[in-house]
TIFI-857956 format. One record per atom (N, C-alpha, C): x negated, y negated, z; residue in three letters; residue number from 1. Coordinates in Angstrom, 2 decimals, decimal comma. Example, Ala and Ser with C-alpha at 12.3 -4.5 7.8 and 13.67 -1.06 7.14 Angstrom:
<recs>
+---------+---------+---------+--------+-----+
|       X |       Y |       Z | residu | num |
+---------+---------+---------+--------+-----+
|  -13,19 |    5,69 |    7,80 |    ALA |   1 |
|  -12,30 |    4,50 |    7,80 |    ALA |   1 |
|  -13,20 |    3,30 |    7,80 |    ALA |   1 |
|  -12,85 |    2,25 |    7,08 |    SER |   2 |
|  -13,67 |    1,06 |    7,14 |    SER |   2 |
|  -12,90 |   -0,03 |    7,87 |    SER |   2 |
+---------+---------+---------+--------+-----+
</recs>
This chain:
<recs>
+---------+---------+---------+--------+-----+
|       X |       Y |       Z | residu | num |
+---------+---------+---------+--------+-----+
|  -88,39 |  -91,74 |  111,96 |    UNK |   1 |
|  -88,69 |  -93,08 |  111,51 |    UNK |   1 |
|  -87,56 |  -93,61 |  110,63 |    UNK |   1 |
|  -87,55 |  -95,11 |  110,43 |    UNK |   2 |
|  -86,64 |  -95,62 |  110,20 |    UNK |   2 |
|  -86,70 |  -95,59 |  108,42 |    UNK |   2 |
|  -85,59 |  -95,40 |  107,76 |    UNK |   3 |
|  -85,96 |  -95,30 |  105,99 |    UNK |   3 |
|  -85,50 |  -96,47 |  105,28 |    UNK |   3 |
|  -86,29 |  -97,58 |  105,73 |    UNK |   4 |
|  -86,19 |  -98,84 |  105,20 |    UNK |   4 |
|  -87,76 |  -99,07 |  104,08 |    UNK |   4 |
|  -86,79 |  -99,74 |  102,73 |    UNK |   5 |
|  -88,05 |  -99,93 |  101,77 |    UNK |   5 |
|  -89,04 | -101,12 |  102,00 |    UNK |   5 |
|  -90,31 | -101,10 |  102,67 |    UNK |   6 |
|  -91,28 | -101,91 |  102,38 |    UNK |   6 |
|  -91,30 | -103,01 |  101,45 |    UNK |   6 |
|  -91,78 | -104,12 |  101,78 |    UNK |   7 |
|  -91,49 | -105,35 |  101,28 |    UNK |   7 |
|  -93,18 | -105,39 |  100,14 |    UNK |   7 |
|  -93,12 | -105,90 |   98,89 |    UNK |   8 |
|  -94,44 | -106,22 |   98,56 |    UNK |   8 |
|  -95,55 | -106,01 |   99,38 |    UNK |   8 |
|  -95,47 | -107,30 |  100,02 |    UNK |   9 |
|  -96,85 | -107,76 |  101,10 |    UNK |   9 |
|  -97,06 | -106,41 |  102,10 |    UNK |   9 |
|  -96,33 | -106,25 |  102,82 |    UNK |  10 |
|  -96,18 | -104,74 |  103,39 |    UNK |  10 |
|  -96,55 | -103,73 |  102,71 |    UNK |  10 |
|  -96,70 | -103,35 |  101,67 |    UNK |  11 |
|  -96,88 | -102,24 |  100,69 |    UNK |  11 |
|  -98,68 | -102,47 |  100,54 |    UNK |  11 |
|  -98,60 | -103,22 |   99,98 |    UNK |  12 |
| -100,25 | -103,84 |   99,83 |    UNK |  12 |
| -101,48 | -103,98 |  101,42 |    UNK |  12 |
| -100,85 | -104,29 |  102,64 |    UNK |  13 |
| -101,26 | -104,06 |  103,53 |    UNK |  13 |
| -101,64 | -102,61 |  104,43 |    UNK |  13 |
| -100,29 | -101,87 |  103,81 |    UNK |  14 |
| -100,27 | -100,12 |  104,32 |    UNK |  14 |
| -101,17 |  -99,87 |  103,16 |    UNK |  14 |
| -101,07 | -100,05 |  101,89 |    UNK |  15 |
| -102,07 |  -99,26 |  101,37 |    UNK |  15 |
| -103,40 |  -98,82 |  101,66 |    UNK |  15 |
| -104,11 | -100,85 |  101,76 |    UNK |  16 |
| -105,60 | -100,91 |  102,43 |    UNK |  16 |
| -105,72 |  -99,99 |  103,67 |    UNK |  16 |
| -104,65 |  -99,77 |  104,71 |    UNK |  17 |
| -105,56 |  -98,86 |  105,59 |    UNK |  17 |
| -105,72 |  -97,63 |  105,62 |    UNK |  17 |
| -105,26 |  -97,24 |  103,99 |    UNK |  18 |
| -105,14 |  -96,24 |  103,80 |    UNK |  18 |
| -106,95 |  -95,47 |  102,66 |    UNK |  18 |
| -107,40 |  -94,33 |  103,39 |    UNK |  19 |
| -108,44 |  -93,91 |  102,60 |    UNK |  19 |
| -108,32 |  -93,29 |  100,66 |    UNK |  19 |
| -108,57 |  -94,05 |   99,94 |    UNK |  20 |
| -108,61 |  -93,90 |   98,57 |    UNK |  20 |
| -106,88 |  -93,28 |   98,18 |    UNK |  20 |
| -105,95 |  -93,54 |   98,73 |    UNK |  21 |
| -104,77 |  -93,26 |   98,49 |    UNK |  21 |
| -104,30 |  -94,55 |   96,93 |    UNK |  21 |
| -103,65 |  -94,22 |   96,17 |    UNK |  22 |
| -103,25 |  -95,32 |   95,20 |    UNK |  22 |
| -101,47 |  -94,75 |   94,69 |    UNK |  22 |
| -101,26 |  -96,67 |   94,52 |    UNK |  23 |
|  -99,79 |  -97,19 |   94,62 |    UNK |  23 |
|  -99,62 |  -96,68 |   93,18 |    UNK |  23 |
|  -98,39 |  -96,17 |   92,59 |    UNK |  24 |
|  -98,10 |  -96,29 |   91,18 |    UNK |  24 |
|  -96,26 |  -95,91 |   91,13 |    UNK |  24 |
|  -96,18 |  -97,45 |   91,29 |    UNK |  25 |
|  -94,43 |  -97,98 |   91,06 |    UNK |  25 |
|  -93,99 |  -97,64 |   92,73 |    UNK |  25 |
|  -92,82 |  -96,51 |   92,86 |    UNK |  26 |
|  -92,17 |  -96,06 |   93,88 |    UNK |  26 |
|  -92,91 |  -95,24 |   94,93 |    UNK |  26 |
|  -94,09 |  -94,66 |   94,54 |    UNK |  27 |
|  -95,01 |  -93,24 |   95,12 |    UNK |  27 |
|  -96,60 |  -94,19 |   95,47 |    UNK |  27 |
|  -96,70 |  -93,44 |   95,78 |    UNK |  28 |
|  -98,15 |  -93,58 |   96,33 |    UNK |  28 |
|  -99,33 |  -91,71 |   96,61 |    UNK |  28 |
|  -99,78 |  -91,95 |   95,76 |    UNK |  29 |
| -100,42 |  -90,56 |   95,41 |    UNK |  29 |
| -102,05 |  -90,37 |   95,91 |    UNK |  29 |
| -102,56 |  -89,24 |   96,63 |    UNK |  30 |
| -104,17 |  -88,93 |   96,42 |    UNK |  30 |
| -104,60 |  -87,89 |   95,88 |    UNK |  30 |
| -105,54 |  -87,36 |   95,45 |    UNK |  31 |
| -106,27 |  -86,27 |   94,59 |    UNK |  31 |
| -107,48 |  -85,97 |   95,90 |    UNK |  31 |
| -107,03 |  -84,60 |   95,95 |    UNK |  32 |
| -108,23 |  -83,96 |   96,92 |    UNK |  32 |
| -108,83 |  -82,61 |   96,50 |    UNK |  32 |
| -109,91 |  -82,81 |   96,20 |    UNK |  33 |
| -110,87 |  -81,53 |   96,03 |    UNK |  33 |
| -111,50 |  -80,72 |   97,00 |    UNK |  33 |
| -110,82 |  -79,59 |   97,16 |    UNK |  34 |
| -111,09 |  -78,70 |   97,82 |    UNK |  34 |
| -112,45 |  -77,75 |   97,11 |    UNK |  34 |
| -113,20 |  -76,67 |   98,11 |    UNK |  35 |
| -114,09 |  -75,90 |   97,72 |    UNK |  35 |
| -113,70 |  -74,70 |   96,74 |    UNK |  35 |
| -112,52 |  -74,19 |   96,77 |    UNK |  36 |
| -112,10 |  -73,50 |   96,00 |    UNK |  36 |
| -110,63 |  -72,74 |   96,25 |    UNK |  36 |
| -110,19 |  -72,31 |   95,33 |    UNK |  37 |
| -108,33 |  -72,08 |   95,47 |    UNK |  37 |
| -107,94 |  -71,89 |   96,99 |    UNK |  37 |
| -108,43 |  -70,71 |   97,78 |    UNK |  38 |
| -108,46 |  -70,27 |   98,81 |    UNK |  38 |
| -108,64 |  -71,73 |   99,59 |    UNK |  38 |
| -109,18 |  -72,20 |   99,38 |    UNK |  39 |
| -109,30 |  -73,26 |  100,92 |    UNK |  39 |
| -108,39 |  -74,74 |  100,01 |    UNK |  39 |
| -107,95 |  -74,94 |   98,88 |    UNK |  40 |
| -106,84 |  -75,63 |   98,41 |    UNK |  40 |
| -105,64 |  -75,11 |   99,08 |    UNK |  40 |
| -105,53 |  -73,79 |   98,99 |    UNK |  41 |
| -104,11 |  -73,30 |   99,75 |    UNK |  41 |
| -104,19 |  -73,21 |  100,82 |    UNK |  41 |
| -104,74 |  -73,25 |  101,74 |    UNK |  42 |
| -105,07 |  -73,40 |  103,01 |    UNK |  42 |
| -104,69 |  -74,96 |  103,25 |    UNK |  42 |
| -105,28 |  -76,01 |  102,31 |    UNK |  43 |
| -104,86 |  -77,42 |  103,14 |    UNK |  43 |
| -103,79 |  -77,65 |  102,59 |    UNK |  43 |
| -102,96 |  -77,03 |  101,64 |    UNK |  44 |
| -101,63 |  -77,20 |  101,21 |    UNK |  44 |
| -100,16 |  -76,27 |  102,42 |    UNK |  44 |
| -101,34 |  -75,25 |  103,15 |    UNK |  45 |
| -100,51 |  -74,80 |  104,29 |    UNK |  45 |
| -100,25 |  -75,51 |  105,38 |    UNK |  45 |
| -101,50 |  -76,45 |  105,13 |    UNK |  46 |
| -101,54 |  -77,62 |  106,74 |    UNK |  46 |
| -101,19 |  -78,50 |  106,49 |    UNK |  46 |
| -100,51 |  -79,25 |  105,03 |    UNK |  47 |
| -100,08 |  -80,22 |  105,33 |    UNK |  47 |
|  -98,54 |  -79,81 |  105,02 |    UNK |  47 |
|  -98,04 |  -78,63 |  104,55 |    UNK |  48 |
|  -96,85 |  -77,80 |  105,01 |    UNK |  48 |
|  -96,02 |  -78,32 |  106,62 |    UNK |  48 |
|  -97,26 |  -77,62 |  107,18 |    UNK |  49 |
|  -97,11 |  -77,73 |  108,77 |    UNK |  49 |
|  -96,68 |  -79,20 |  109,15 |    UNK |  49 |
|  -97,66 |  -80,01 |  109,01 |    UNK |  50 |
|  -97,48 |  -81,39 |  109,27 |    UNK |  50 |
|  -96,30 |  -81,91 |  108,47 |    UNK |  50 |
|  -96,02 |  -81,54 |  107,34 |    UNK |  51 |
|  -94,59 |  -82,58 |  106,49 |    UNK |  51 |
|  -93,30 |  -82,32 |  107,37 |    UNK |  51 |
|  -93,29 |  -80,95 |  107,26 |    UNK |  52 |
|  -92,55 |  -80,22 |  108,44 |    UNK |  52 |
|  -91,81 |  -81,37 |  110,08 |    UNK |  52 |
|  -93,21 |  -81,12 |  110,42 |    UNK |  53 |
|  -93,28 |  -81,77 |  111,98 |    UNK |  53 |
|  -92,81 |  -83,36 |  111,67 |    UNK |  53 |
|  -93,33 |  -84,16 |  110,85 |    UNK |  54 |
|  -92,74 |  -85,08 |  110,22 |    UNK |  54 |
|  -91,68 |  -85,42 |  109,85 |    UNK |  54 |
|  -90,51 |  -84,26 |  109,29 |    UNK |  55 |
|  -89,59 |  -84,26 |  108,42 |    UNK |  55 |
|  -89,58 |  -85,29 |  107,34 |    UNK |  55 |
|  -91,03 |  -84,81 |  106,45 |    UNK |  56 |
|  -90,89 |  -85,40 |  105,27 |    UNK |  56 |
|  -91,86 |  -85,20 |  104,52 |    UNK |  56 |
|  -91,39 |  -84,61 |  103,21 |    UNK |  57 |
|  -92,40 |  -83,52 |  102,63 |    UNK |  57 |
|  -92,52 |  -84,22 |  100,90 |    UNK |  57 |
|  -94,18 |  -83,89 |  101,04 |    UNK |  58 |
|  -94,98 |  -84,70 |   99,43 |    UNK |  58 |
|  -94,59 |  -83,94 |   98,67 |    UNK |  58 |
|  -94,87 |  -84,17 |   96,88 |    UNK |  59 |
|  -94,52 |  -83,26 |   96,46 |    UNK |  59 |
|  -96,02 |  -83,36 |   96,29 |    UNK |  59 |
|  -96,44 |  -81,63 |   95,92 |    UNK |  60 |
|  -97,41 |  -81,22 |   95,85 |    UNK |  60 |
|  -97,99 |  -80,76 |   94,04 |    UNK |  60 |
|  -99,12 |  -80,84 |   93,55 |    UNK |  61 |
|  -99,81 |  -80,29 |   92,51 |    UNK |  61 |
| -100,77 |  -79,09 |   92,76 |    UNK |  61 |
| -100,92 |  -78,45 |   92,45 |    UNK |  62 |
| -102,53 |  -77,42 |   92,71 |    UNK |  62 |
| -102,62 |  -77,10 |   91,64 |    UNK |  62 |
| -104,33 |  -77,08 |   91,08 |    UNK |  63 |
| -104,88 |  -77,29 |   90,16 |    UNK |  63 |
| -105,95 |  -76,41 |   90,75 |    UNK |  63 |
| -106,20 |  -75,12 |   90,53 |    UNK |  64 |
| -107,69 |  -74,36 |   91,02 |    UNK |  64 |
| -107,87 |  -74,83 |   92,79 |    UNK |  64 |
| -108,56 |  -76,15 |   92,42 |    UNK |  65 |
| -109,28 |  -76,26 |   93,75 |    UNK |  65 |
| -109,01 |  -78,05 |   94,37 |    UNK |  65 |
| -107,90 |  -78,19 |   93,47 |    UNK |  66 |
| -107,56 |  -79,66 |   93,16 |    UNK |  66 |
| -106,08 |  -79,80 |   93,87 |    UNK |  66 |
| -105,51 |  -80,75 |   94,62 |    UNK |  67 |
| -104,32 |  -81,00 |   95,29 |    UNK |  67 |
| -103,99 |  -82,37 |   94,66 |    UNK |  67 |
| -102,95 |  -82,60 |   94,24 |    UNK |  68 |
| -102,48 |  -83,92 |   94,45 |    UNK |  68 |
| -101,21 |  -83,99 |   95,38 |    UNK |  68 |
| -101,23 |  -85,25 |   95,81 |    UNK |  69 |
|  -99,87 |  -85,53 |   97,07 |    UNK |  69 |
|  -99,48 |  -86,67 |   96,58 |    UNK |  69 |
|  -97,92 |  -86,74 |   96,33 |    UNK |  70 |
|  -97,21 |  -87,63 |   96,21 |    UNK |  70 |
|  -96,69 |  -87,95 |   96,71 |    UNK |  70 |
|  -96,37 |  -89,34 |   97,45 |    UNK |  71 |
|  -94,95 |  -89,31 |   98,44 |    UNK |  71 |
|  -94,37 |  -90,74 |   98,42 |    UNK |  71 |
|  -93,19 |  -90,51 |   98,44 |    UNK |  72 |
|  -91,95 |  -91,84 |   98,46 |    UNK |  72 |
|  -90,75 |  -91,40 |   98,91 |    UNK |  72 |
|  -90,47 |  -91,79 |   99,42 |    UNK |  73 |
|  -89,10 |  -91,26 |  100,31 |    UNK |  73 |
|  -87,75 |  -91,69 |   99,09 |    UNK |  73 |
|  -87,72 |  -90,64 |   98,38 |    UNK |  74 |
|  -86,38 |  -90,43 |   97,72 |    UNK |  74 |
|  -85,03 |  -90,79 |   98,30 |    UNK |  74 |
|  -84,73 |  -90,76 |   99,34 |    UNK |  75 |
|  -83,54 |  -91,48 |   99,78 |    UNK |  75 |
|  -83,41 |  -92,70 |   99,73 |    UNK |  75 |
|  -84,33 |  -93,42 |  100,34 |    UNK |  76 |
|  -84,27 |  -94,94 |  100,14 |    UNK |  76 |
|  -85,04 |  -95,70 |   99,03 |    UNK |  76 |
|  -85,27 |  -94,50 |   97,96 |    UNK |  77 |
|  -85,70 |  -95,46 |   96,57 |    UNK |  77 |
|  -86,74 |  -95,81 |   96,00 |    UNK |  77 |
|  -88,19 |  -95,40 |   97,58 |    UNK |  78 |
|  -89,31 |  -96,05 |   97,13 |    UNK |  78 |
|  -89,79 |  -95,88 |   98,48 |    UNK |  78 |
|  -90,72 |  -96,58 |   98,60 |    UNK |  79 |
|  -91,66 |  -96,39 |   99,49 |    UNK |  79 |
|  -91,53 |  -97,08 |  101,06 |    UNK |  79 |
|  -91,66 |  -96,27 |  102,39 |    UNK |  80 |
|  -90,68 |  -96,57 |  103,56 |    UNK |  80 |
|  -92,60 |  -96,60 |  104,41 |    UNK |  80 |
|  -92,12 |  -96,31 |  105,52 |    UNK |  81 |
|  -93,61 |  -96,37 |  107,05 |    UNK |  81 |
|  -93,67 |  -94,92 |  106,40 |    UNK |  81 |
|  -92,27 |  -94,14 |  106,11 |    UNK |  82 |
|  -92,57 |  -92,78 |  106,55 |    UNK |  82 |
|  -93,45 |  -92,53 |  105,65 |    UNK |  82 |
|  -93,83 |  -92,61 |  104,49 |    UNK |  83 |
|  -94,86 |  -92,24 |  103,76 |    UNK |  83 |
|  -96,38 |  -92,47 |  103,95 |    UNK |  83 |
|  -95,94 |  -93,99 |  104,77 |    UNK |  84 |
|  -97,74 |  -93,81 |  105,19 |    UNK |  84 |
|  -97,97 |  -93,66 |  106,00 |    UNK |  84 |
|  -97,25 |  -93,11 |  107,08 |    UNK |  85 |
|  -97,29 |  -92,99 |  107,73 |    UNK |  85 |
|  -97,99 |  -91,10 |  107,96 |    UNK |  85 |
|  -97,65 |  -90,30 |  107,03 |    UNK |  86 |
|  -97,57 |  -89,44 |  106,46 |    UNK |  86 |
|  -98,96 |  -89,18 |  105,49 |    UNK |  86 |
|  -99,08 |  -90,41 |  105,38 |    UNK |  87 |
| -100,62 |  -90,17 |  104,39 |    UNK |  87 |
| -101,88 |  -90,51 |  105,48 |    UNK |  87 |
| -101,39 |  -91,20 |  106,44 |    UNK |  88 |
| -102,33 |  -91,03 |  107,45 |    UNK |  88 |
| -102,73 |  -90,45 |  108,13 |    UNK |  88 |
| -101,82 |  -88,89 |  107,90 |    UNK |  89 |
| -101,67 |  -87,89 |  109,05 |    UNK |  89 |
| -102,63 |  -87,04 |  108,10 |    UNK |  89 |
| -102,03 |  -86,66 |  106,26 |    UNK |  90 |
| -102,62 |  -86,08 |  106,28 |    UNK |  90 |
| -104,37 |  -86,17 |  106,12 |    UNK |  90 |
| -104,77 |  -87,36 |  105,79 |    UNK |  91 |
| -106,33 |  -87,97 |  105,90 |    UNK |  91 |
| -106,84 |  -87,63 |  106,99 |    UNK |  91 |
| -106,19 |  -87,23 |  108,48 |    UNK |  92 |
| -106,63 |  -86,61 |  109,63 |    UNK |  92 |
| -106,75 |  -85,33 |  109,45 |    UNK |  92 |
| -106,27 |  -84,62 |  108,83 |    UNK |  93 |
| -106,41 |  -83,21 |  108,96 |    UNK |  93 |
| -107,75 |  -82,34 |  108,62 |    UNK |  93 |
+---------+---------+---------+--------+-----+
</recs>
């Protein structure tokens, strides 16, 4: 995908179709609660897999049973498709 920065209106439109994901400045971050460490590291292995296949990887938090995902495409400054594109993938998993 192409690493061009999203315009305002564009930013605000990818967000909405996005499930409880939230904007803050350059990133766009979600908080997911898992059942417990073991199955936190488990969806931190699958979305491994997927950033991978993507070529473009969140940065990650783990907290017990708690994930956060951050993502903004550091090359171009801020926030591109590839990120939500990326947050849509991982909301499928």
């Amino acid at each position: 995908m192409e690493r061009v920065l999203l315009a305002e209106d564009q930013l605000q439109s990818k967000l909405r179709e996005l499930n409880a994901w939230s904007r803050s400045g350059n990133t766009i971050h979600k908080l997911f609660e898992l059942e417990d460490f073991v199955h936190a590291m488990g969806f931190v292995n699958s979305v491994a897999l997927l950033a991978e296949k993507f070529n473009h990887h969140p940065d990650i938090d783990i907290r017990w049973n708690k994930v956060t995902l951050v993502l903004s495409t550091h090359s171009a400054g801020g926030l591109t498709e590839n990120d939500f594109a990326l947050a849509k993938a991982i909301d499928e998993l």
